[in-house]
N, C-alpha and C positions, 0 to 999 in steps of 0.2 A: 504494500500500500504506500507506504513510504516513497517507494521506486517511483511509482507512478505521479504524486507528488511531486515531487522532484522534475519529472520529464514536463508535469503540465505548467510550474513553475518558471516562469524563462527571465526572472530578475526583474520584472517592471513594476515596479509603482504606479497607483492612479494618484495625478496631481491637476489639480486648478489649471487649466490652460496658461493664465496669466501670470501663476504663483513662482516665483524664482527658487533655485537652488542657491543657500545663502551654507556656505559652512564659516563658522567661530572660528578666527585666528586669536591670538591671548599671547602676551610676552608677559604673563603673572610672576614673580619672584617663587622660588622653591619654597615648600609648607616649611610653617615651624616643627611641624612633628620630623617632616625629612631632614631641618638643620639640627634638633633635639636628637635623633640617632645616632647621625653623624657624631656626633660630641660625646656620646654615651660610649660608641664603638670608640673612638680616641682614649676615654677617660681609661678604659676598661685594658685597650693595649698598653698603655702606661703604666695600668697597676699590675699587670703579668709580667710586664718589664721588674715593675720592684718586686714582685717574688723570687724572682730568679735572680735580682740582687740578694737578698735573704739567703739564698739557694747557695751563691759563692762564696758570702762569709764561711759558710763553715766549711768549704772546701778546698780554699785559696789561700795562698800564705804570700806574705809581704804587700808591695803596693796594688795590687790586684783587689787583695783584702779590703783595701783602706778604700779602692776607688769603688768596689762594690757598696761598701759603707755608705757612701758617700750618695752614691744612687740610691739607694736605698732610705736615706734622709732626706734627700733633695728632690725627690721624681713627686713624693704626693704635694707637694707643693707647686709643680709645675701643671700637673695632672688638673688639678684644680681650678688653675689660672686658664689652662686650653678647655675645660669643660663651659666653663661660664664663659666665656669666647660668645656670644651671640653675633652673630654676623647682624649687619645693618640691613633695615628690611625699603627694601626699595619699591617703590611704588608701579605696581604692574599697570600696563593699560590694553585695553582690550580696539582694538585695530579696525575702521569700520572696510565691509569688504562690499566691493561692489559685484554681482553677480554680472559673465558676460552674457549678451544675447543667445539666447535659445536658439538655436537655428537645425533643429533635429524636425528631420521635413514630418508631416503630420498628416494623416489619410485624409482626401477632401482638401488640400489644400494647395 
């Protein structure tokens, strides 16, 4: 049934003779929630980063040690600083589009 569906189907629309095909162009700025990710996935590689600082103190001797140390003191503070980062939200505008002439011949005409 389906099949046959399909064959009687041949992709037309019925529209208004006069009515335009208008599509929405948009130059909107990216969501907050997709800049909020983004910042979440940074916060979150930064603090794997200082596990694995944690990780070489007790496995590293000399200044390896100290620079592990050291990331490991220093990184949630940085981490921090690029999570609350909010990018500046810029004003999107939505573009008006003009539809070209229809000129798809029409039975009758």
């Amino acid at each position: 049934m389906a099949d046959r569906r399909a064959s009687i189907y041949r992709g037309g629309v019925a529209r208004l003779q006069n009515e335009p095909v208008v599509h929405s162009v948009t130059s909107a700025a990216s969501s907050t929630t997709d800049d909020q990710e983004q910042r979440v996935k940074r916060y979150l590689v930064m603090m794997g980063i200082r596990v694995l600082c944690f990780g070489l103190v007790f496995v590293t001797t000399g200044w390896l040690r100290w620079a592990a140390v050291a990331g490991a003191v220093l990184i949630p503070y940085f981490a921090v600083i690029v999570a609350n980062a909010v990018r500046p939200r810029e004003a999107g505008s939505i573009q008006p589009v003009t539809p070209p002439d229809d000129r798809t011949p029409r039975l009758g005409q």
